[in-house]
Every structure is written in C-alpha cells, then in structure tokens.
PyMOL Python script that loads the backbone (N, CA, C, O; Angstrom):
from pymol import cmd

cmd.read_pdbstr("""\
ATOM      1  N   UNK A   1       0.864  -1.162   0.000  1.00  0.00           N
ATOM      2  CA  UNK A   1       0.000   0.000   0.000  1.00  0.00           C
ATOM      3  C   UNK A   1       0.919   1.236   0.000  1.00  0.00           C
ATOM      4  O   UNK A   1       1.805   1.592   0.777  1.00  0.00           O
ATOM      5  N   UNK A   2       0.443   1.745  -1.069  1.00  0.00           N
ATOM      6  CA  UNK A   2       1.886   3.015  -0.882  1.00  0.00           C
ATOM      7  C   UNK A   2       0.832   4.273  -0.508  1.00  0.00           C
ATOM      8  O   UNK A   2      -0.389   4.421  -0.549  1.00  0.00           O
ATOM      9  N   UNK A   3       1.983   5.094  -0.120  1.00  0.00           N
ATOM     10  CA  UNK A   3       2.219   6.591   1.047  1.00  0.00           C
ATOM     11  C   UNK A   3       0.423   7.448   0.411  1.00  0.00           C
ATOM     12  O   UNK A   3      -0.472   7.897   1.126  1.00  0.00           O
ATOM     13  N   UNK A   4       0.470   7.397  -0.811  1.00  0.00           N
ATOM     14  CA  UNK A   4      -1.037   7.848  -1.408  1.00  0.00           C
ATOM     15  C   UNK A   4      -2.149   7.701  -0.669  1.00  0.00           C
ATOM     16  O   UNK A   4      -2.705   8.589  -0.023  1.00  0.00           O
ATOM     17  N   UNK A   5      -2.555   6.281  -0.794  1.00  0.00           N
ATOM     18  CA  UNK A   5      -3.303   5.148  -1.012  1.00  0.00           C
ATOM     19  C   UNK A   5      -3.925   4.866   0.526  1.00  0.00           C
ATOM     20  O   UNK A   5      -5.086   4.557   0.797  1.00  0.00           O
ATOM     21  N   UNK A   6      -2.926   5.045   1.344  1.00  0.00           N
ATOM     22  CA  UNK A   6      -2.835   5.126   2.524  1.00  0.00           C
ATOM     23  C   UNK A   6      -3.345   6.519   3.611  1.00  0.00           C
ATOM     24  O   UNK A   6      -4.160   6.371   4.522  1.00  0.00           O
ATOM     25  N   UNK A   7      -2.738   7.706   3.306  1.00  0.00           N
ATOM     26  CA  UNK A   7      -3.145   8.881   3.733  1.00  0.00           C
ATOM     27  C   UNK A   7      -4.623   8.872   2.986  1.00  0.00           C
ATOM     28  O   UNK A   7      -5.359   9.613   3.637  1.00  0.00           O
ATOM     29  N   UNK A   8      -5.376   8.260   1.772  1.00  0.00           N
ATOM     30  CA  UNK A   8      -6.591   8.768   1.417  1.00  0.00           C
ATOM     31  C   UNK A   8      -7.855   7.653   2.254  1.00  0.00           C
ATOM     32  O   UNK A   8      -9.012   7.872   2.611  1.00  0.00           O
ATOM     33  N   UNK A   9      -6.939   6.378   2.337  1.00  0.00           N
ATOM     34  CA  UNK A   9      -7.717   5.392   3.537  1.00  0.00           C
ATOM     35  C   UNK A   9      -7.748   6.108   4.979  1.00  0.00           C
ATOM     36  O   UNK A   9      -8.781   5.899   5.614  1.00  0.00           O
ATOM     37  N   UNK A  10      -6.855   6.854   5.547  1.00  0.00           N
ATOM     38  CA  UNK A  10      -7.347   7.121   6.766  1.00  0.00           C
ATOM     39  C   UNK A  10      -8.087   8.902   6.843  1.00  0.00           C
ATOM     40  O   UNK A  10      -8.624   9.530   7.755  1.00  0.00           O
ATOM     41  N   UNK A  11      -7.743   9.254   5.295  1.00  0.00           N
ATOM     42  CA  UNK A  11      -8.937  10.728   5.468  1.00  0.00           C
ATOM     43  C   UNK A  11      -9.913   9.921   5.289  1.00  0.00           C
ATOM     44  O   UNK A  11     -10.246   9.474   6.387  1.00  0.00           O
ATOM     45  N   UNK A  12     -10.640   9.444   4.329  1.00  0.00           N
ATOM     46  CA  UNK A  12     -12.136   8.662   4.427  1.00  0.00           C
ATOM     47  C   UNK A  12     -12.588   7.996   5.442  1.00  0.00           C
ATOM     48  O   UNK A  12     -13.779   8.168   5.701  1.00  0.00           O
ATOM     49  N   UNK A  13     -11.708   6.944   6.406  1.00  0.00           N
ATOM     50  CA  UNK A  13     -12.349   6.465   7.680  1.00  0.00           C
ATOM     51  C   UNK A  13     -12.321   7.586   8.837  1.00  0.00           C
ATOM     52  O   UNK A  13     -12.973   7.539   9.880  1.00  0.00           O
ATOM     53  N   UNK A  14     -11.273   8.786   8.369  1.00  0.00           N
ATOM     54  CA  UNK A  14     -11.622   9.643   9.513  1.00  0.00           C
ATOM     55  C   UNK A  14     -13.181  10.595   9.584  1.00  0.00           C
ATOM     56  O   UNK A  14     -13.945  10.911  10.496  1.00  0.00           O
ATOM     57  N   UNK A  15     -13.142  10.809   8.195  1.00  0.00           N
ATOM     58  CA  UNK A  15     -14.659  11.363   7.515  1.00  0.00           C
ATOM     59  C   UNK A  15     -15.279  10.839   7.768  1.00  0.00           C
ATOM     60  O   UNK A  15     -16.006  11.447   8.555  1.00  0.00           O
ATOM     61  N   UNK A  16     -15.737   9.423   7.542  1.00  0.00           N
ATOM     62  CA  UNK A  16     -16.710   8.177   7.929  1.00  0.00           C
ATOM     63  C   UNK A  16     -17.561   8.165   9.177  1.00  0.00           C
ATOM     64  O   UNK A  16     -18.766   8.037   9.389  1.00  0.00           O
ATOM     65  N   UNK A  17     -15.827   8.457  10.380  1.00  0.00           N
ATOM     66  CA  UNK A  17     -15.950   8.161  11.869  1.00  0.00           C
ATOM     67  C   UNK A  17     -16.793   9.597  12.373  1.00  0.00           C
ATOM     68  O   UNK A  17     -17.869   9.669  12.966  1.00  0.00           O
ATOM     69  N   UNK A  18     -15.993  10.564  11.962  1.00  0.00           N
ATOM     70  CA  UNK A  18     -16.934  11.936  12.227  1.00  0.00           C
ATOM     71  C   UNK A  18     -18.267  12.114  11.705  1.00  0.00           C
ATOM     72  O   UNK A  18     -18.922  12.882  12.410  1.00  0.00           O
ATOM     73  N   UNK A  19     -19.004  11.575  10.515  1.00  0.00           N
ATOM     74  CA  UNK A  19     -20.037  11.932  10.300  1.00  0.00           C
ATOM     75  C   UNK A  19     -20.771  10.912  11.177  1.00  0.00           C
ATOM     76  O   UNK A  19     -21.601  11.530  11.845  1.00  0.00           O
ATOM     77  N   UNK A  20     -20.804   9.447  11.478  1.00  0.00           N
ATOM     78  CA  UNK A  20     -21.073   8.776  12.259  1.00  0.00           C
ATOM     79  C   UNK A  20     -21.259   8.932  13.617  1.00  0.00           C
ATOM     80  O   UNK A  20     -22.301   8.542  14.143  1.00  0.00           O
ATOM     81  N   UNK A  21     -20.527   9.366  14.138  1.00  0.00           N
ATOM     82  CA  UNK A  21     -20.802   9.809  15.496  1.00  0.00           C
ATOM     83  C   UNK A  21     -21.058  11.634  15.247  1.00  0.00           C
ATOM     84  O   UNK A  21     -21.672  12.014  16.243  1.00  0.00           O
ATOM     85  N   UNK A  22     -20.911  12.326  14.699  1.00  0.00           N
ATOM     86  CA  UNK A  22     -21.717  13.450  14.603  1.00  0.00           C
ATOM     87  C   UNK A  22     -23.252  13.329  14.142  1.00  0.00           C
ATOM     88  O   UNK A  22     -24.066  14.135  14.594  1.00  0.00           O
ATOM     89  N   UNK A  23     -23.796  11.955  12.913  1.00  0.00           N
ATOM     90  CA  UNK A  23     -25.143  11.831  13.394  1.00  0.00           C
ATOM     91  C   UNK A  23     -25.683  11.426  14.118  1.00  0.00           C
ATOM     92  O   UNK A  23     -26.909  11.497  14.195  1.00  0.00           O
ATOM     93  N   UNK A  24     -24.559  10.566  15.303  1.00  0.00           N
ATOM     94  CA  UNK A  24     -24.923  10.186  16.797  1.00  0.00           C
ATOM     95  C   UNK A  24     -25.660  10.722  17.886  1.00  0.00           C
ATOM     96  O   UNK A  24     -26.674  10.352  18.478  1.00  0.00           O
ATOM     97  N   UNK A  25     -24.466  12.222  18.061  1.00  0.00           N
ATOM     98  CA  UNK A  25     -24.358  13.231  19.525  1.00  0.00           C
ATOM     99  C   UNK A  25     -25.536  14.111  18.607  1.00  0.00           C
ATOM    100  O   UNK A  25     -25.810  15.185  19.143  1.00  0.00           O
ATOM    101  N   UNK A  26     -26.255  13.848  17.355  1.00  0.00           N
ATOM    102  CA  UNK A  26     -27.038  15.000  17.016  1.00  0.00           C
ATOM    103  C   UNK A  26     -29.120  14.446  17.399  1.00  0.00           C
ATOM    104  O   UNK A  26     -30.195  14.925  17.760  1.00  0.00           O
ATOM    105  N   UNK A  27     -28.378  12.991  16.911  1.00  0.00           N
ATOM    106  CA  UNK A  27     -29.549  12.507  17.295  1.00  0.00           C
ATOM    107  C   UNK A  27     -30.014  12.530  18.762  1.00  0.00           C
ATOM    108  O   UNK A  27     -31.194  12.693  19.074  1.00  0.00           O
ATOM    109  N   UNK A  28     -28.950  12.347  19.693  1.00  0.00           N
ATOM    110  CA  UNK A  28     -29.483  12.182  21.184  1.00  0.00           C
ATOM    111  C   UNK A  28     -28.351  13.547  21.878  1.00  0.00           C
ATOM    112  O   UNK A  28     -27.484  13.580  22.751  1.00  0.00           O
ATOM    113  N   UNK A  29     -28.910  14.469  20.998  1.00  0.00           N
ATOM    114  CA  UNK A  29     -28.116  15.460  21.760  1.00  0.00           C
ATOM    115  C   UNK A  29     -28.990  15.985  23.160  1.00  0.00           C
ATOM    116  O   UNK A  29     -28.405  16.409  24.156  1.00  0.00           O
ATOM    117  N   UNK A  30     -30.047  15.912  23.087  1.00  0.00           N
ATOM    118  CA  UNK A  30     -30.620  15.706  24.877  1.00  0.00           C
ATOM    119  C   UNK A  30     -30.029  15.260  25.538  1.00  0.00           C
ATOM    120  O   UNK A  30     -29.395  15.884  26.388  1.00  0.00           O
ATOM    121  N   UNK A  31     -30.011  14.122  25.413  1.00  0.00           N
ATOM    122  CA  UNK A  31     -28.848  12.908  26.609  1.00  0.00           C
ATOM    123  C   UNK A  31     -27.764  13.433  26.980  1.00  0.00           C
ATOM    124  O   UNK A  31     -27.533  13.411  28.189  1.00  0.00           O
ATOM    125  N   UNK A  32     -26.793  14.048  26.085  1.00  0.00           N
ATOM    126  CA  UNK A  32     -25.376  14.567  25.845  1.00  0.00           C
ATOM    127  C   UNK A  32     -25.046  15.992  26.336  1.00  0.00           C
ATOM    128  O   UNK A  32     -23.963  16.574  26.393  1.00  0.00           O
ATOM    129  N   UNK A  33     -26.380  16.416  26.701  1.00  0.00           N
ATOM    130  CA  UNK A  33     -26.395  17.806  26.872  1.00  0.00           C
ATOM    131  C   UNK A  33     -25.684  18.246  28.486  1.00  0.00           C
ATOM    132  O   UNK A  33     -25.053  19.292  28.638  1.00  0.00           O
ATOM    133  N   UNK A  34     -25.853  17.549  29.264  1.00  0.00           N
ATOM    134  CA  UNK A  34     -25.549  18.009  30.541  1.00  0.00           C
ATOM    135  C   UNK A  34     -24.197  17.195  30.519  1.00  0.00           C
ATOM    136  O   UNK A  34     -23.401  17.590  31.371  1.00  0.00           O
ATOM    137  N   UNK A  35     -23.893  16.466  29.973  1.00  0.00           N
ATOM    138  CA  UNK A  35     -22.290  15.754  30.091  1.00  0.00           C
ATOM    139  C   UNK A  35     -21.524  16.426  28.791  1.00  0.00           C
ATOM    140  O   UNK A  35     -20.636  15.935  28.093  1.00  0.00           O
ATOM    141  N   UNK A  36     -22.079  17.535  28.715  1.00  0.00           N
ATOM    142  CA  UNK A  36     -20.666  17.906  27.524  1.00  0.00           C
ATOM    143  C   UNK A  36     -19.003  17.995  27.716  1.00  0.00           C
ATOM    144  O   UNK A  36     -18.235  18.008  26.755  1.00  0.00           O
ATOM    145  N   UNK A  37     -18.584  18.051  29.079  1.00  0.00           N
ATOM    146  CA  UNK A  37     -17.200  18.355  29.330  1.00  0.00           C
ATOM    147  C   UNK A  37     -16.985  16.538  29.343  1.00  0.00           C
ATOM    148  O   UNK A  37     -16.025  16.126  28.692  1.00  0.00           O
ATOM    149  N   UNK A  38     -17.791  15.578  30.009  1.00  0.00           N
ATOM    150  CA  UNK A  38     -17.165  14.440  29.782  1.00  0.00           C
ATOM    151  C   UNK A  38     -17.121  13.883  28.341  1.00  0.00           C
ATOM    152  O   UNK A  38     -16.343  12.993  27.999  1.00  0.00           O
ATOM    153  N   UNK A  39     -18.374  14.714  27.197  1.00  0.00           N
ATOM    154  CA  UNK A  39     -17.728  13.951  25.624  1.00  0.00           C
ATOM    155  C   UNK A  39     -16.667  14.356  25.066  1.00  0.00           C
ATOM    156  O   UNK A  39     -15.959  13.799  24.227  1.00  0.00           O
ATOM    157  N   UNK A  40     -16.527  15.914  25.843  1.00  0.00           N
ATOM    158  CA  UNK A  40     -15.478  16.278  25.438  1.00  0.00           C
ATOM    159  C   UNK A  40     -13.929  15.561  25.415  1.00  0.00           C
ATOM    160  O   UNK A  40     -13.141  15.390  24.486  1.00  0.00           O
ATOM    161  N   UNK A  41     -13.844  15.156  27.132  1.00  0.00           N
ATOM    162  CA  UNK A  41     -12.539  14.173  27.330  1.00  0.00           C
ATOM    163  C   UNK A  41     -12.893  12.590  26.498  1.00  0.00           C
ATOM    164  O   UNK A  41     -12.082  11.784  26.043  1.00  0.00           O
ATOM    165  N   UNK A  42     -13.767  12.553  26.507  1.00  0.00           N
ATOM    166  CA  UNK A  42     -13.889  10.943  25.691  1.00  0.00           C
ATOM    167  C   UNK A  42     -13.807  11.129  24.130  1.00  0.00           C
ATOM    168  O   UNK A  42     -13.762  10.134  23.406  1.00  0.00           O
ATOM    169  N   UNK A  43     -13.781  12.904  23.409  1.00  0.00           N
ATOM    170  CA  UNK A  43     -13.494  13.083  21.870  1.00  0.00           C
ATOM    171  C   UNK A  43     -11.878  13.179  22.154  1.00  0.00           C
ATOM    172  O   UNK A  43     -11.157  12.494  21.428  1.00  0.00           O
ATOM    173  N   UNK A  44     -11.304  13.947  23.116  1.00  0.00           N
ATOM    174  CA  UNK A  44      -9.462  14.224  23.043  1.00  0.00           C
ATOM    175  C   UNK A  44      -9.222  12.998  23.394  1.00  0.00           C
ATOM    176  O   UNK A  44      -8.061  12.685  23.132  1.00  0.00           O
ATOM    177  N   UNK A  45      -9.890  12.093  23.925  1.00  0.00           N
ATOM    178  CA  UNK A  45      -9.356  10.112  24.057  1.00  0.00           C
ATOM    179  C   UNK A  45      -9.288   9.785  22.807  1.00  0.00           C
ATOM    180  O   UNK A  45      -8.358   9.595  22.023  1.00  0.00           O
ATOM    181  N   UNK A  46     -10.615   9.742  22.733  1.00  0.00           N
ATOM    182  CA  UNK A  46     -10.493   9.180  20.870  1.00  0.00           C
ATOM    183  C   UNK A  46      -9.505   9.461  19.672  1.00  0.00           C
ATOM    184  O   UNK A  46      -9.022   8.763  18.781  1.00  0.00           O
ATOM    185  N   UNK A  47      -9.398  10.986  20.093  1.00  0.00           N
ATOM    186  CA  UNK A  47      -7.804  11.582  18.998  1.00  0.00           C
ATOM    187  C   UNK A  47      -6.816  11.207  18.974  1.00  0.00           C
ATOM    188  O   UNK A  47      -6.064  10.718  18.131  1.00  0.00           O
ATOM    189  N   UNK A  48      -6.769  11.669  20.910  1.00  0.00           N
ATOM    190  CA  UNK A  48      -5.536  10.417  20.887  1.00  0.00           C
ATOM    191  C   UNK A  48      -4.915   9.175  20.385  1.00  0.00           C
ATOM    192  O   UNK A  48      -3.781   8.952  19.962  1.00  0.00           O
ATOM    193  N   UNK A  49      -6.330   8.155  20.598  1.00  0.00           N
ATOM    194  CA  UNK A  49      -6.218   6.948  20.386  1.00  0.00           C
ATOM    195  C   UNK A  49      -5.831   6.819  18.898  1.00  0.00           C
ATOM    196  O   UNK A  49      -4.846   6.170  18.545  1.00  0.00           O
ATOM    197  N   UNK A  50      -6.663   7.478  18.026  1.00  0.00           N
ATOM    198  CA  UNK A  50      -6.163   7.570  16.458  1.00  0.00           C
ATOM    199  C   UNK A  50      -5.135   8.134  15.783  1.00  0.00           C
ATOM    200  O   UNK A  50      -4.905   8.113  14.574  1.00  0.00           O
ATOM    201  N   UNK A  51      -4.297   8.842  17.024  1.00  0.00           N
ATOM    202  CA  UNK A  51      -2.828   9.227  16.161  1.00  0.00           C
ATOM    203  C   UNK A  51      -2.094   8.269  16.624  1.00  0.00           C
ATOM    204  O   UNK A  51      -1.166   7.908  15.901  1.00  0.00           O
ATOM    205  N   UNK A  52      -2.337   7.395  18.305  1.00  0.00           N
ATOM    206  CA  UNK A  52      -1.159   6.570  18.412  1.00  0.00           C
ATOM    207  C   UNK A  52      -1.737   5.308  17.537  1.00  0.00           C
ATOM    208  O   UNK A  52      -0.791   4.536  17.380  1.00  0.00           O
ATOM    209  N   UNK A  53      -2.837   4.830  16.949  1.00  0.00           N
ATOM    210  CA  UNK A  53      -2.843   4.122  16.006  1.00  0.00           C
ATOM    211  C   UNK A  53      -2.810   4.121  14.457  1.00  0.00           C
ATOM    212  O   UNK A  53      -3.098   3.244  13.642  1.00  0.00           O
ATOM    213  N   UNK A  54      -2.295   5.583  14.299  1.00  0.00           N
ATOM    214  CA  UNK A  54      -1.518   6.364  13.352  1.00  0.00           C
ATOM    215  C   UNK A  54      -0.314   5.639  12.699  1.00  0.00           C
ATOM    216  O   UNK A  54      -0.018   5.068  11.650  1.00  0.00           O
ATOM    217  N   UNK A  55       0.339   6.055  14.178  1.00  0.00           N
ATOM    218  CA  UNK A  55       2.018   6.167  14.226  1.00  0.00           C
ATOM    219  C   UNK A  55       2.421   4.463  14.524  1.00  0.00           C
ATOM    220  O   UNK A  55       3.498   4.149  14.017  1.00  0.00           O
ATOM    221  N   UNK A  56       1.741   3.404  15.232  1.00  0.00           N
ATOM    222  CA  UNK A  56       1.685   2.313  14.952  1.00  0.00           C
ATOM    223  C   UNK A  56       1.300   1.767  13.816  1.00  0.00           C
ATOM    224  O   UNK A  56       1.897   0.713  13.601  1.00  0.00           O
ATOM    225  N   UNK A  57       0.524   2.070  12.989  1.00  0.00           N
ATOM    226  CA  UNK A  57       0.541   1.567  11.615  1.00  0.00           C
ATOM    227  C   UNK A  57       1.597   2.228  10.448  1.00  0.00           C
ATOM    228  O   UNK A  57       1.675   1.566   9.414  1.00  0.00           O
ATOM    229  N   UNK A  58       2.302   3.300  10.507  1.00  0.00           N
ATOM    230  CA  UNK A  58       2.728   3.907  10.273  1.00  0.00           C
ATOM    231  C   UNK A  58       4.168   3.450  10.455  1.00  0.00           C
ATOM    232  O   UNK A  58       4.979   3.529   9.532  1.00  0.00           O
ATOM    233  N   UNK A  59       4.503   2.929  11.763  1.00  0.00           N
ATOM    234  CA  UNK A  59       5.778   1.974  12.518  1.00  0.00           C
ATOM    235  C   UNK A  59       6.017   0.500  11.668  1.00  0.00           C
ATOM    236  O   UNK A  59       7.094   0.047  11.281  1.00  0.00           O
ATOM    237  N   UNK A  60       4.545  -0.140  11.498  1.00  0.00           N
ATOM    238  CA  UNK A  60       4.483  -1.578  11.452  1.00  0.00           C
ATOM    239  C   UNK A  60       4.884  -1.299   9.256  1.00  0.00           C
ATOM    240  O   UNK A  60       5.321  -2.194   8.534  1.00  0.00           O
ATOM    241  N   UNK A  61       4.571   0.020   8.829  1.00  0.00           N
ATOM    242  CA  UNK A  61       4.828  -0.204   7.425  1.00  0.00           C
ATOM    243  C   UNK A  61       6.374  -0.203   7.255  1.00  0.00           C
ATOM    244  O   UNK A  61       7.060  -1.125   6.814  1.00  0.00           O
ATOM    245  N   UNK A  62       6.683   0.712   7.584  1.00  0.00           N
ATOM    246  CA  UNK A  62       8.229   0.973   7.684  1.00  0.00           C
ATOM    247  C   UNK A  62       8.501  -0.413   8.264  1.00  0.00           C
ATOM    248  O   UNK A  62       8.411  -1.009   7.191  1.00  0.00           O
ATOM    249  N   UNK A  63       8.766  -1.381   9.150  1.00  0.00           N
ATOM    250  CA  UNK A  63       9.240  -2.272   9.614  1.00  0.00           C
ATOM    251  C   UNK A  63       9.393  -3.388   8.450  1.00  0.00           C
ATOM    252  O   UNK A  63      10.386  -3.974   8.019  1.00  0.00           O
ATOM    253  N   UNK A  64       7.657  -3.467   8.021  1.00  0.00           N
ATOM    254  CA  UNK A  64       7.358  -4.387   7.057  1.00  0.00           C
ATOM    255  C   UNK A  64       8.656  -4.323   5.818  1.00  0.00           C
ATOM    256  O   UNK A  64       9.457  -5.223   5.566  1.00  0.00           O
ATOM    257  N   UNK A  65       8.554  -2.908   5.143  1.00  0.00           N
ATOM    258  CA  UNK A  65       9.161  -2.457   4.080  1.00  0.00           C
ATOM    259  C   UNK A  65      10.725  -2.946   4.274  1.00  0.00           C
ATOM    260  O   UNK A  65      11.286  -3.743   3.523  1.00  0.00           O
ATOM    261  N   UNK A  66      11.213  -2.430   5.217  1.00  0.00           N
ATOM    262  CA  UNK A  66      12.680  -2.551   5.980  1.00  0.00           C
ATOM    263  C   UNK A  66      12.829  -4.432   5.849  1.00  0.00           C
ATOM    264  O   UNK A  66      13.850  -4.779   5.254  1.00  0.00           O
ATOM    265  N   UNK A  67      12.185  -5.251   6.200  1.00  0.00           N
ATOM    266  CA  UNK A  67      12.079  -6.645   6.328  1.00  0.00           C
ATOM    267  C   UNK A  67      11.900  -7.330   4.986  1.00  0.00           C
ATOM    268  O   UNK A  67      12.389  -8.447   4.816  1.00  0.00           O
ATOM    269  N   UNK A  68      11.278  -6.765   4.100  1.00  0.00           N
ATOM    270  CA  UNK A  68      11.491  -6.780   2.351  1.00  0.00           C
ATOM    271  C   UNK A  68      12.533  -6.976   2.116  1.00  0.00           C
ATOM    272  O   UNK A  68      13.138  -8.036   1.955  1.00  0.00           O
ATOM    273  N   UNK A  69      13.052  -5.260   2.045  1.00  0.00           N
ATOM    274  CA  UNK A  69      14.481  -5.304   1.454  1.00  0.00           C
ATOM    275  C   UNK A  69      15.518  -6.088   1.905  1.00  0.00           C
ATOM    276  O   UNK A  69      16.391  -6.570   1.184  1.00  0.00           O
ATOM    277  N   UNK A  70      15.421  -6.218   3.127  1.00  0.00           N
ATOM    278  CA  UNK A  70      16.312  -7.334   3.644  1.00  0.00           C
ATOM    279  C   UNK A  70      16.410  -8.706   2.986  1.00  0.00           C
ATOM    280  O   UNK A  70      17.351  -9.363   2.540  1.00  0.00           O
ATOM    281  N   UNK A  71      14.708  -8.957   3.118  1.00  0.00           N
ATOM    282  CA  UNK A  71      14.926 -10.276   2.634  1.00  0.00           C
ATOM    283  C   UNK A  71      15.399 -10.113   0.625  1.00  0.00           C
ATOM    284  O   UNK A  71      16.223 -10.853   0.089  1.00  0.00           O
ATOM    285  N   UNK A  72      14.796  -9.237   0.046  1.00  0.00           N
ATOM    286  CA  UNK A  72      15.202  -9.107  -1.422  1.00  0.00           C
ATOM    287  C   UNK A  72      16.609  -8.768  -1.573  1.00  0.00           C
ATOM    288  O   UNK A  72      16.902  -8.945  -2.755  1.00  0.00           O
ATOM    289  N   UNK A  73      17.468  -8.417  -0.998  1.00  0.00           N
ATOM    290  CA  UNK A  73      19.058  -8.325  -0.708  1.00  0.00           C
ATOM    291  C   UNK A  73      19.739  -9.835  -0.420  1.00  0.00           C
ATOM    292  O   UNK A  73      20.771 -10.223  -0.969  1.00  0.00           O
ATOM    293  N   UNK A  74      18.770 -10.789   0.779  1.00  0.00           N
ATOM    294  CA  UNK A  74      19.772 -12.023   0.858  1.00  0.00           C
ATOM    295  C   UNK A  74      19.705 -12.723   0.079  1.00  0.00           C
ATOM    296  O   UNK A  74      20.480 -13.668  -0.069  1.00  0.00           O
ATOM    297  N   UNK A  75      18.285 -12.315  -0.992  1.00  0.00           N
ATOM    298  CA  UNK A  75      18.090 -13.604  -1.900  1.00  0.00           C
ATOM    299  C   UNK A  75      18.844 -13.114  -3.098  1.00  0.00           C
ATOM    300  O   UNK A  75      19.241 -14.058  -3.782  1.00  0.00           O
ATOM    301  N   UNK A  76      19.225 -11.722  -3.651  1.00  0.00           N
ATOM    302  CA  UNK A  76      20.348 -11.611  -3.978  1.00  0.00           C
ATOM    303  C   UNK A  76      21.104 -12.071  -4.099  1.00  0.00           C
ATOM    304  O   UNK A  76      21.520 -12.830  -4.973  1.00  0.00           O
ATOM    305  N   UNK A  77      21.707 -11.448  -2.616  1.00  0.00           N
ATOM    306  CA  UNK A  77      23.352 -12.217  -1.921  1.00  0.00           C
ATOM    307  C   UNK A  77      23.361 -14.065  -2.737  1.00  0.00           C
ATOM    308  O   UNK A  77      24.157 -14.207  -3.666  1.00  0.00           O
ATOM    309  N   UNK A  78      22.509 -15.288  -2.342  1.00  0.00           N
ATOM    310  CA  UNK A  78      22.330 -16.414  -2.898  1.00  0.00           C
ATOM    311  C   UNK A  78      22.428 -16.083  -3.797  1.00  0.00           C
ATOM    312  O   UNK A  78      23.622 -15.950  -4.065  1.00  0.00           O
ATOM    313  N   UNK A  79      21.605 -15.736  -4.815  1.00  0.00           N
ATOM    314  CA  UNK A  79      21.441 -15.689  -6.118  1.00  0.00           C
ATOM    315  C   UNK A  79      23.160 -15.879  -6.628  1.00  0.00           C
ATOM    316  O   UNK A  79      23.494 -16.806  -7.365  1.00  0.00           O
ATOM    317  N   UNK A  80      24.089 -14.903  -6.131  1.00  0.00           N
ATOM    318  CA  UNK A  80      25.049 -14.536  -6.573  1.00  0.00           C
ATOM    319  C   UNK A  80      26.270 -14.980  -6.293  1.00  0.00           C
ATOM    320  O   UNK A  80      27.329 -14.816  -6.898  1.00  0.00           O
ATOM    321  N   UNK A  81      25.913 -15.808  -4.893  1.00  0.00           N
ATOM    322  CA  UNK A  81      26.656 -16.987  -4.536  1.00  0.00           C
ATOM    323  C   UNK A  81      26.799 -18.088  -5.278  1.00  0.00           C
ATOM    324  O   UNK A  81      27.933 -18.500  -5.520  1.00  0.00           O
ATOM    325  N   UNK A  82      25.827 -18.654  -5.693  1.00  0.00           N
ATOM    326  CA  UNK A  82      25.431 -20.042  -6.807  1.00  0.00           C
ATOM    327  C   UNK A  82      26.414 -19.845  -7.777  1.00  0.00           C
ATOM    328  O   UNK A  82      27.286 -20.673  -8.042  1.00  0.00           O
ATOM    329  N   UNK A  83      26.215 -18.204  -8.577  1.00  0.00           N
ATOM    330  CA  UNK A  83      26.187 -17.995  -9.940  1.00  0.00           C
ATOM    331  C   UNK A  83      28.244 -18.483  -9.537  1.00  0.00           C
ATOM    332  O   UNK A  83      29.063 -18.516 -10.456  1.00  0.00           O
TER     333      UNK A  83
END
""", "prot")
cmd.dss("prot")
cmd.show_as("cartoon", "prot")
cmd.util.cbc("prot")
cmd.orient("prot")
C-alpha cells in the first residue's frame, strides 16, 4: 500500500468516523447535553487513540518495508553466490 493510497484510507475512515458519530451526539443530543465536558474528554481520548494508532501503523509499514528489502538483498546475496 503506498504513502497515497494510505493517507486517502485514513482521510475517508476519519470522515466516515466523524459523520457517524456526529449523526450520533445530534440525534441524542438531549442525553449529551448536561455531560458535555465528559464527551469532550472521551473526543481528546479518541484523537488520541487515532494518532497513536496512526504512528503504529505507520511503525508496522516501515518495519514491514525494511524486512522486504532485507529479505530481497539475501536472496540476492544467494542468487550470486550459486552464480
């Protein structure tokens, strides 16, 4: 999945997630009304939670990529051993 492809998968699930729970808190915005400072800390949780599962998917590509080349270098290396 390249660098594109990727930044346009997590603008659309971020779009997705906001209109979803914005037709949520709109539908039962009664309920929500007297706890606004606690949706508030449970929306800066949620942000949170989606940049450190950002930067973990973000970690695990680079790792992946890094573990490629490695392996496409030793099979190289063989390749060139044989020859």
């Amino acid at each position: 999945m390249n660098k594109s492809t990727l930044n346009k998968t997590l603008w659309f699930s971020g779009l997705l997630t906001g209109a979803f729970v914005g037709a949520y808190l709109y539908k039962n915005k009664d309920e929500f009304g007297p706890q606004k400072e606690k949706l508030n800390s449970l929306i800066g949780d949620f942000q949170s939670i989606l940049g450190d599962l950002k930067s973990k998917i973000l970690e695990a590509k680079t790792e992946g990529l890094e573990a490629t080349k490695s392996a496409i270098q030793s099979a190289k290396d063989k390749v060139e051993k044989v020859k």
